[in-house]
C-alpha positions as protocol buffer text, in pm:
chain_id: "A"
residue {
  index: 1
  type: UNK
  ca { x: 813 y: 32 z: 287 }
}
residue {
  index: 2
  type: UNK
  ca { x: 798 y: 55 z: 670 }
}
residue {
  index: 3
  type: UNK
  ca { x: 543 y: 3 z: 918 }
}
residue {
  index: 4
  type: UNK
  ca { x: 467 y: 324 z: 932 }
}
residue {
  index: 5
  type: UNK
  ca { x: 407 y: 410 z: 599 }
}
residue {
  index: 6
  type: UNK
  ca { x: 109 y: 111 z: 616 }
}
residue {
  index: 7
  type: UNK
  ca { x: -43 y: 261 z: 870 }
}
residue {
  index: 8
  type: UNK
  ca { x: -54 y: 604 z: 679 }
}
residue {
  index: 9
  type: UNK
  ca { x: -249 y: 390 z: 377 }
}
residue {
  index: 10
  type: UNK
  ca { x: -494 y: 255 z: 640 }
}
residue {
  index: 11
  type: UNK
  ca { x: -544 y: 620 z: 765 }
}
residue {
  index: 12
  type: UNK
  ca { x: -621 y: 732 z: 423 }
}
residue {
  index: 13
  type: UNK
  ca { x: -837 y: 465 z: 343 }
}
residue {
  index: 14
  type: UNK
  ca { x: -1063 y: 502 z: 626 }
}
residue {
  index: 15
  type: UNK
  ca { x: -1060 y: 904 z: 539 }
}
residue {
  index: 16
  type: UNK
  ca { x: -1153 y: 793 z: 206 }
}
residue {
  index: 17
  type: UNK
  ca { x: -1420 y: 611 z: 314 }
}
residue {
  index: 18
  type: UNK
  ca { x: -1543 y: 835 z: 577 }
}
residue {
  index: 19
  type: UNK
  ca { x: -1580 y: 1125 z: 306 }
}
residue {
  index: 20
  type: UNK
  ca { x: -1742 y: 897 z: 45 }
}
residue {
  index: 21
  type: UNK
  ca { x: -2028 y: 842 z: 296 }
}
residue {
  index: 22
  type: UNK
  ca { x: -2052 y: 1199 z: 378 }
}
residue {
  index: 23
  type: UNK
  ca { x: -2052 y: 1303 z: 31 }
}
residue {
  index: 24
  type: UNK
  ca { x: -2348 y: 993 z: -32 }
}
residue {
  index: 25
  type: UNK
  ca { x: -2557 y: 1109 z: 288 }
}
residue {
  index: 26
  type: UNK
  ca { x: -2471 y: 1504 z: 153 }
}
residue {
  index: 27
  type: UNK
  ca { x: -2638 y: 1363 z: -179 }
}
residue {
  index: 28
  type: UNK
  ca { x: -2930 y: 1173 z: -59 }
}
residue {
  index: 29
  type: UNK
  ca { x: -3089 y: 1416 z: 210 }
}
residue {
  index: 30
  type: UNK
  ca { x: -3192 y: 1660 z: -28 }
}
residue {
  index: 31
  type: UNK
  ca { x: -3361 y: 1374 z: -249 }
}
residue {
  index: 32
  type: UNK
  ca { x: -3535 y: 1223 z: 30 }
}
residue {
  index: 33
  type: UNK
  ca { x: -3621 y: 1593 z: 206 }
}
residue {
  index: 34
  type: UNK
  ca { x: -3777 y: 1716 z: -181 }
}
residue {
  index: 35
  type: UNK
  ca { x: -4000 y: 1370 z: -180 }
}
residue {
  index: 36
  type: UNK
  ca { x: -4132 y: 1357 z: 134 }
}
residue {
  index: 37
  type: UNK
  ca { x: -4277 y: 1729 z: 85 }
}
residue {
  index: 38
  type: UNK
  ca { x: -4619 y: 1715 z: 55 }
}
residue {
  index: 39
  type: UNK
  ca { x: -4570 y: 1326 z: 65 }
}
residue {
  index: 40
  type: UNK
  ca { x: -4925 y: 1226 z: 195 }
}
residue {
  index: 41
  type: UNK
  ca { x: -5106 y: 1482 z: -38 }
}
residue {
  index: 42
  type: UNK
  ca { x: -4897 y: 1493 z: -368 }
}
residue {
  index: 43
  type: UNK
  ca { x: -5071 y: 1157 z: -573 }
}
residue {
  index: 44
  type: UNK
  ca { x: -4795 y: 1208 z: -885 }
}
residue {
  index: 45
  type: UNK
  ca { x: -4595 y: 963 z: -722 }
}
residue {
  index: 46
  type: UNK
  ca { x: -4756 y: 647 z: -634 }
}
residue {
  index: 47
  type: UNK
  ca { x: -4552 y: 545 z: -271 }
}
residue {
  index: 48
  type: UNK
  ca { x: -4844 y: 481 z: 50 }
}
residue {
  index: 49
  type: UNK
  ca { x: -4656 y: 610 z: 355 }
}
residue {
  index: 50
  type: UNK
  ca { x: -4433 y: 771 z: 166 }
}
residue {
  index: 51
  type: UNK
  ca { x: -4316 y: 1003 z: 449 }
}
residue {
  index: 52
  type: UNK
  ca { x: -4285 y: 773 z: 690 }
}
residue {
  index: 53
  type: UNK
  ca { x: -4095 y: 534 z: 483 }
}
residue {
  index: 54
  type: UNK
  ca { x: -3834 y: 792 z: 364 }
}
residue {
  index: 55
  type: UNK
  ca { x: -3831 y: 897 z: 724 }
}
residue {
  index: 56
  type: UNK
  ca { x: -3700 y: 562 z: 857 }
}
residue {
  index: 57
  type: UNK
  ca { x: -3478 y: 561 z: 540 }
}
residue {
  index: 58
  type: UNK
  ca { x: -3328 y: 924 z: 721 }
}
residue {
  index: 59
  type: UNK
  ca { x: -3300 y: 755 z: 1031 }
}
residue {
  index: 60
  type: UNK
  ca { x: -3095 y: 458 z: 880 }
}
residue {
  index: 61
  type: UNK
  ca { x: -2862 y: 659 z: 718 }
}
residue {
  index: 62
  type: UNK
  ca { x: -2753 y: 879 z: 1023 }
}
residue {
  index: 63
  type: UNK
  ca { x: -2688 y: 547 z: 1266 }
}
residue {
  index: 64
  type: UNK
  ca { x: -2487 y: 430 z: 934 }
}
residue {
  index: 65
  type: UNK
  ca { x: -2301 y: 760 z: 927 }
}
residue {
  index: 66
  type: UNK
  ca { x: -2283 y: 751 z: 1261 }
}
residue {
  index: 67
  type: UNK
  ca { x: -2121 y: 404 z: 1352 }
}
């Protein structure tokens, strides 16, 4: 194994990565977009602030994404 071929694993790895956290933020928006419909005037979940709270949450997980 060369020198090169370790820096084609860390490559990979960090691609790997990269696309798992896509794929988690890809899977999470449309959770968090669905519950904050109607957030302040649907009672069938119990969650005060509800919008607000999921909106931070959306904030959070772009500057992760985008680190």
């Amino acid at each position: 194994m060369c020198s090169s071929d370790l820096e084609f694993a860390s490559v990979d790895e960090v691609t790997t990565a990269q696309d798992k956290a896509q794929a988690m933020y890809k899977a999470i928006i449309p959770l968090l977009n669905n519950l904050a419909k109607d957030a302040d005037k649907n009672e069938i979940i119990r969650w005060p602030n509800r919008g607000d709270k999921i909106a931070q949450f959306k904030k959070r997980l772009e500057q992760i994404l985008n680190s």
